[in-house]
C-alpha positions in Angstrom: 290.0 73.2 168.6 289.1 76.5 169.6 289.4 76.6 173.7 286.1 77.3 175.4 286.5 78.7 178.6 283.3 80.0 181.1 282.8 83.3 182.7 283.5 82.1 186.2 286.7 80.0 185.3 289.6 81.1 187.2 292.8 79.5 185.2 294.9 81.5 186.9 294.8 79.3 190.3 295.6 76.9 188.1 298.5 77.4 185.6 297.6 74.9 182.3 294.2 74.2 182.7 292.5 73.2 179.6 288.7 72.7 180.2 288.1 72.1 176.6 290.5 68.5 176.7 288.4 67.4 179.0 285.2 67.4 176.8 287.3 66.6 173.5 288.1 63.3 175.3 284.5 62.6 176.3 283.6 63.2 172.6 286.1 61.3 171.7 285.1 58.1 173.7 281.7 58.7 172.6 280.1 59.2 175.8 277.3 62.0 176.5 277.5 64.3 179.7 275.1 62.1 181.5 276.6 58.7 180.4 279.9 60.3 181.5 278.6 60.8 184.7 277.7 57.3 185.1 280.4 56.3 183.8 282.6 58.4 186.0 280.7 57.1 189.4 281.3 53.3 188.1 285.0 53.6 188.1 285.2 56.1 191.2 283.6 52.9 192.6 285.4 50.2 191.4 288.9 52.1 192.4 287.7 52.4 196.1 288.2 56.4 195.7 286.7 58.1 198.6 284.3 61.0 198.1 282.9 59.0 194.9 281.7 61.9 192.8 278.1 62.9 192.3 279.1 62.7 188.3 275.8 64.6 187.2 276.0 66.3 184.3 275.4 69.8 185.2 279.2 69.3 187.0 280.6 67.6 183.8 279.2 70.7 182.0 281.1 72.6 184.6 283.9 71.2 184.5 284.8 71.4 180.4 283.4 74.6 180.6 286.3 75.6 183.2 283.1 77.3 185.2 284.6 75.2 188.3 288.3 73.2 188.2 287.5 69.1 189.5 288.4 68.5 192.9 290.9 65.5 193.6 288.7 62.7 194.0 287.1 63.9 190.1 290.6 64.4 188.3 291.6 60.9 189.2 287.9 59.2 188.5 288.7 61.1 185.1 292.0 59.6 184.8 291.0 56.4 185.1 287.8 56.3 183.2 289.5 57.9 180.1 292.7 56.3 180.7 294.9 59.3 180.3 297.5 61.3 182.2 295.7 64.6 184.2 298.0 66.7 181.4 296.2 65.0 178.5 293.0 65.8 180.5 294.2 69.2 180.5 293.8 70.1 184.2 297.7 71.2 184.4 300.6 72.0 182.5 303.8 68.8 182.2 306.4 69.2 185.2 309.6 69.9 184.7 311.1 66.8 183.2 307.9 64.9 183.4 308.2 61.8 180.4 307.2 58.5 179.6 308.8 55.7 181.6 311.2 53.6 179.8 313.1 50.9 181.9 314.1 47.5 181.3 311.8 44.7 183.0 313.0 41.3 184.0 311.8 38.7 181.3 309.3 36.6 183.2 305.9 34.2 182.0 303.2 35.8 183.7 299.2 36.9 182.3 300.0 40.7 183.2 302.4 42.0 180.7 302.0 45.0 177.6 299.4 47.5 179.2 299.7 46.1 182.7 303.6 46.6 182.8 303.4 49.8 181.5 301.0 51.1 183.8 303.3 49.7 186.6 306.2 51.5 185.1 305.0 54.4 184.1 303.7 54.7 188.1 307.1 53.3 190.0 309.5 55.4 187.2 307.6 58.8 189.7 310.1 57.8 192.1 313.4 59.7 191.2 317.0 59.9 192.8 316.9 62.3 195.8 320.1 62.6 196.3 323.7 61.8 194.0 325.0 58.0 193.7 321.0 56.6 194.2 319.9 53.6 192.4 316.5 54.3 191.8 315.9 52.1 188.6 317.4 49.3 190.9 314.6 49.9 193.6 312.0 50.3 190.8 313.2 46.7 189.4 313.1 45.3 192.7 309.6 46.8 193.3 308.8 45.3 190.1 310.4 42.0 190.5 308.6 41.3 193.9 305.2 42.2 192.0 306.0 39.6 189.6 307.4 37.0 192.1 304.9 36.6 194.6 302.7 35.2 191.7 305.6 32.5 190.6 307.6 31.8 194.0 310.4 33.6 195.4 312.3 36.4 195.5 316.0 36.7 194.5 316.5 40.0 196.6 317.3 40.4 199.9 314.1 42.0 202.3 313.9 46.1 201.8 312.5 48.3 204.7 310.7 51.1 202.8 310.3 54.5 204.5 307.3 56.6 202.5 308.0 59.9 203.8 306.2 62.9 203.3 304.0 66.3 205.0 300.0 65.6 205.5 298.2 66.0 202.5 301.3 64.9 200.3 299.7 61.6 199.1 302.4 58.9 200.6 300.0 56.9 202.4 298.2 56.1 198.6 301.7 55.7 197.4 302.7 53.3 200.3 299.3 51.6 199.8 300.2 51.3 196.2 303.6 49.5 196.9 302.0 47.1 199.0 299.9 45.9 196.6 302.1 45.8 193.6 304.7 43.8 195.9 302.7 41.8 198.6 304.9 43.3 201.0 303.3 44.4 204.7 302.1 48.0 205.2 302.5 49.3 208.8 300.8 52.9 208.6 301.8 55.4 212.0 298.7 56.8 212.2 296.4 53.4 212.1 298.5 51.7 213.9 299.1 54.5 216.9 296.0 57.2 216.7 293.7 55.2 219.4 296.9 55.1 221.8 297.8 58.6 221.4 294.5 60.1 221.5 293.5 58.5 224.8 297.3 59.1 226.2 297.0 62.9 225.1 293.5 63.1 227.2 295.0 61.3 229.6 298.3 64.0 229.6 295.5 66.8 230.3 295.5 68.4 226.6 293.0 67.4 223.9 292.6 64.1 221.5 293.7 65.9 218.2 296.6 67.9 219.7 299.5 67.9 216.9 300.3 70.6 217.3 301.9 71.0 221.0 305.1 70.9 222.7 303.3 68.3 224.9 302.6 66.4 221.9 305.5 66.8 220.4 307.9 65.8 223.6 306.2 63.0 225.0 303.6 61.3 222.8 305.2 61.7 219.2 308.6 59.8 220.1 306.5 57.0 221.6 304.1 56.9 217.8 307.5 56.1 216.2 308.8 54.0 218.7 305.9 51.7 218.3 306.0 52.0 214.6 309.8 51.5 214.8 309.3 48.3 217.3 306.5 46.9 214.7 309.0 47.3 211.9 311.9 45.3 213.3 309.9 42.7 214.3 309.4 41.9 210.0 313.2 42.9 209.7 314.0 40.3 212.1 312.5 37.7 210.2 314.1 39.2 207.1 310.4 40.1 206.1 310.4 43.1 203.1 307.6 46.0 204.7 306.4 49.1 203.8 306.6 51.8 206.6 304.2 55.2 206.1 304.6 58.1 208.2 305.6 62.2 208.3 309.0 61.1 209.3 309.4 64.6 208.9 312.3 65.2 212.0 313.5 61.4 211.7 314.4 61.8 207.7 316.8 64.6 208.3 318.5 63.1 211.7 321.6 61.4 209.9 322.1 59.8 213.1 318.4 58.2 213.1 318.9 57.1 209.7 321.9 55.4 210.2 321.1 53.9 213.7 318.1 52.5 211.0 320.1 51.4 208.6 322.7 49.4 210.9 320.2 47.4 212.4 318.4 46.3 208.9 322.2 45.9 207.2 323.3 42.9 210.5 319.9 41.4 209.0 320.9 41.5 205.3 318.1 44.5 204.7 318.3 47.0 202.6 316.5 50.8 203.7 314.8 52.6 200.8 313.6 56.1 202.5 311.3 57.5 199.7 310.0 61.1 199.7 306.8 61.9 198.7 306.9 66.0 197.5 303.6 68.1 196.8 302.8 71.9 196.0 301.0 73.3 198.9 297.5 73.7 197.0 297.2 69.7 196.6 298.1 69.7 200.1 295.2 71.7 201.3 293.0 70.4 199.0 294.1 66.5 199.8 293.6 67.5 203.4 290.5 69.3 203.4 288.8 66.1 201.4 290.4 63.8 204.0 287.9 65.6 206.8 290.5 64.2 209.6 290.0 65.7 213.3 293.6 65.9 213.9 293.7 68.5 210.5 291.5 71.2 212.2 294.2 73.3 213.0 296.0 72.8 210.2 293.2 73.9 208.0 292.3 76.4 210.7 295.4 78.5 210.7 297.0 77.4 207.4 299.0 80.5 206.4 300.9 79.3 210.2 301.1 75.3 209.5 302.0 76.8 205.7 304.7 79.4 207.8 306.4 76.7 209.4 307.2 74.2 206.4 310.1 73.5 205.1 308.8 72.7 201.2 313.1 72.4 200.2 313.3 69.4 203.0 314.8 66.6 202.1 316.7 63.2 203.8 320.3 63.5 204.7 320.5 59.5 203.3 320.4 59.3 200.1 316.8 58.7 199.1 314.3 58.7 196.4 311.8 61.6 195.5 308.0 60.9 194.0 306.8 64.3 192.5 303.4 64.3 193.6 302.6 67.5 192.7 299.5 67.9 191.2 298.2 64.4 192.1 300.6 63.3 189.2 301.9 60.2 191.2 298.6 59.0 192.8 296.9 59.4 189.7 299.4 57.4 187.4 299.6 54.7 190.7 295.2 54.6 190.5 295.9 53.8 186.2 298.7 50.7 187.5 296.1 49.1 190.4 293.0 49.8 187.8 294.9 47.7 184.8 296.6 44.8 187.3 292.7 44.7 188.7 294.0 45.2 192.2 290.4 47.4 192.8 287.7 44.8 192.0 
């Protein structure tokens, strides 16, 4: 089909979009603009996306026109309500090595099998070795197995401690979330858990509530956040309880010594450390963190050419580790497809 394309589109922010897939698969499910729209709002809705979209159809128009690319919250209500990847929806070209998951499942008797395992797999196969020597399909399996045992009793492995690293705006707190579910396992989220503490204790300290950005910050309120989310955490790995911990761990990550201190502790328990690191091109980043209207981002947003400046987008742990390529939205939108089918958003 012969690609339609609008005056105002600007495909060159955004290398492999194809407005016109967009409105073959609306055409192809039968759906008008303005029962797309509807249609769009109902599963924005139903999947607990914030910023549901308006979904009128002067934006739908927009959108397969290319006259205006979709913003997050849009691509991933349009992954889900035409249950395709955001590459069959056209809004960006494959990644490198991006493919179809295919990894052996334990057998097990259970109501969510065929399209619910595959949109499991397809979401946990995102998270790829790091590093040399890691067993990522092993972590997937256990991921998976701990989905599928907590509705039939028990759990042949031993408790994991999972680290979902990442920068702001890099999508690990969806991903984390997503873990959770799948495997019933706790979430303890840094800045939840902490941001009350730290706001009043930075007032308190003379500078302002959304400092991040300080060597005040930095020196005497940031190592307390991760002690607290540290002290949370070993309270589950005393009691051999498998958790899921969320946070930057951006200077922790890449302290071999921090790691391994880490990894000690959870090994005289019997559990096992899975750091995960969540990756992300920097215009998701901005655009992730510009929806998430956060007080503590004004600076970041502010000055972002700076915050951009002082990045390291090659970082990586020093422990061997598993990366989720997030760029694009590609993990978060594939994790939305898994909850959606296993009817974890109802």
């Amino acid at each position: 089909m012969t690609e339609v394309v609008g005056d105002m589109a600007k495909k060159s922010e955004h290398p492999g979009w194809k407005p016109y897939k967009l409105r073959d698969q609306r055409e192809a499910h039968g759906l008008t603009q303005e029962q797309a729209g509807e249609e769009l709002r109902k599963v924005a809705a139903r999947a607990k996306l914030r910023g549901v979209p308006a979904g009128n159809p002067q934006t739908i128009s927009q959108h397969e026109l290319g006259e205006v690319y979709p913003g997050p919250h849009y691509r991933r209500a349009y992954v889900l309500l035409y249950g395709a990847t955001d590459v069959q929806l056209g809004f960006r070209d494959p990644l490198p090595g991006e493919q179809e998951a295919a990894f052996s499942l334990t057998p097990m008797e259970h109501t969510h099998n065929g399209g619910h395992v595959l949109a499991v797999e397809r979401a946990l196969t995102h998270m790829a070795p790091g590093a040399a020597g890691v067993d990522a399909v092993g972590f997937q399996q256990r991921v998976m197995d701990a989905w599928k045992r907590r509705h039939t009793g028990g759990d042949s492995n031993s408790p994991t401690l999972v680290l979902v690293g990442g920068y702001a705006g890099t999508g690990k707190t969806e991903l984390a979330r997503f873990l959770s579910e799948l495997t019933g396992w706790p979430l303890l989220d840094k800045d939840p858990m902490s941001r009350a503490l730290v706001e009043a204790l930075l007032v308190e300290l003379g500078s302002e509530p959304n400092d991040r950005q300080s060597e005040l910050y930095r020196s005497r309120v940031r190592p307390l956040e991760y002690e607290c989310l540290l002290k949370a955490a070993y309270a589950n790995v005393d009691c051999g309880i498998s958790t899921v911990l969320t946070a930057p761990f951006i200077a922790e990550m890449v302290d071999e010594a921090w790691m391994r201190r880490l990894e000690n502790r959870c090994a005289a328990r019997g559990v096992t450390v899975a750091p995960v690191w969540v990756q992300c091109d920097a215009d998701s980043m901005r655009e992730y963190i510009g929806q998430r209207s956060a007080a503590r981002d004004t600076w970041k947003l502010q000055n972002w050419s700076d915050y951009m400046a002082g990045l390291d987008m090659e970082l990586r742990p020093v422990v061997p580790h598993l990366v989720v390529d997030n760029r694009y939205g590609t993990a978060v939108s594939l994790a939305d497809r898994a909850r959606l089918a296993l009817g974890m958003v109802g």
